[in-house]
N, C-alpha and C positions, 0 to 999 in steps of 0.2 A: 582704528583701522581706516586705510582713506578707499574713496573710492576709484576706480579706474575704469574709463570711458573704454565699450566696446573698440570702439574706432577712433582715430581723429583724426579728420579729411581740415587741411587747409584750401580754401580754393580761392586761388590767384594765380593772371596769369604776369603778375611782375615782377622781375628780381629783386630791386631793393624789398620788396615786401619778404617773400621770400627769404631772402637773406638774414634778416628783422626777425621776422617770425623764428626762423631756424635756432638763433642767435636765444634769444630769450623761451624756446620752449622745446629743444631739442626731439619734440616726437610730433609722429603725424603724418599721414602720406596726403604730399601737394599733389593736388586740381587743378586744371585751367578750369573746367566745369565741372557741375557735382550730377549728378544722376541721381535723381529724389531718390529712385526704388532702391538703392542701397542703402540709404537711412535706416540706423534699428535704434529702437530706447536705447538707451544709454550713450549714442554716439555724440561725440564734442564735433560742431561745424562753427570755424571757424572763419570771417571773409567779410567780405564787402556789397553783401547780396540783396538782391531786390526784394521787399518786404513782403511779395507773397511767396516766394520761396524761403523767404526767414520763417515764415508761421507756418510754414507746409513743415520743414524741420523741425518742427516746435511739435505741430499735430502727431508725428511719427514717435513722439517721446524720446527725441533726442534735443540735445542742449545747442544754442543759437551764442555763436559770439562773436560781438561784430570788431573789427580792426577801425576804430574812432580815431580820425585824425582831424586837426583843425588848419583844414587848408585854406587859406584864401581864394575866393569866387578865380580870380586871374593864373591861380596856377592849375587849375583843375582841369584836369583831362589832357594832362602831361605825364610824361614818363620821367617818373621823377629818379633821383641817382640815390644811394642809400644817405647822404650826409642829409639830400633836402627830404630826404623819408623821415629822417630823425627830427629835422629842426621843426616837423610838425606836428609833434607831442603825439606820437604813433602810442595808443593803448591798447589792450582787449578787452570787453566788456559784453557781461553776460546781458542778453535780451530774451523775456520769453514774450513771445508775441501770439495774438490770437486772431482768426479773419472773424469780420461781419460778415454779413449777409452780401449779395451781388444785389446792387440796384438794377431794377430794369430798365430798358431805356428812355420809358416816360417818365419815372423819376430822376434819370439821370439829366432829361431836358430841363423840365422841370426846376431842378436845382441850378442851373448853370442859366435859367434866363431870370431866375430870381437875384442874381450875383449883380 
């Protein structure tokens, strides 16, 4: 018997991803943004998200998978067309992430004049 994610939120706002994702997982309802509080266990999130929102996903007991591409530093922060989405070995890969503790900001000095 397999299992099946409550939900599965993609969240991007680009076409070729989009397009990509649609192509290789036919289910899922696309995000520009995701709203933590709709997170429940079991839900698949899917995307390109900043790593305290990945472990906040993580903490709600839903499953983290990030869209791993290997772009070069030069094409980054481009809107890229679905061919140059491909030629950079576009995967999905499950993360489960966990936060630390908040430094406060003595420690946070602290470490950054010891650098």
């Amino acid at each position: 018997m397999s299992f099946k994610p409550l939900k599965t939120y993609i969240v991007t706002r680009h076409s070729a991803t989009k397009i990509w994702i649609q192509q290789q997982l036919q289910v899922g309802r696309i995000v520009a943004h995701l709203d933590i509080d709709v997170i429940q266990p079991g839900d698949h999130v899917i995307g390109i998200l900043p790593i305290n929102l990945a472990a906040a996903i993580c903490q709600r007991g839903a499953i983290y998978f990030h869209l791993c591409l290997d772009v070069p530093p030069v094409w980054r922060g481009k809107e890229l067309q679905l061919e140059e989405f491909i030629q950079w070995h576009p995967r999905i890969q499950q993360f489960h992430i966990t936060s630390g503790r908040v430094l406060d900001e003595k420690e946070t000095l602290q470490h950054v004049e010891s650098i």
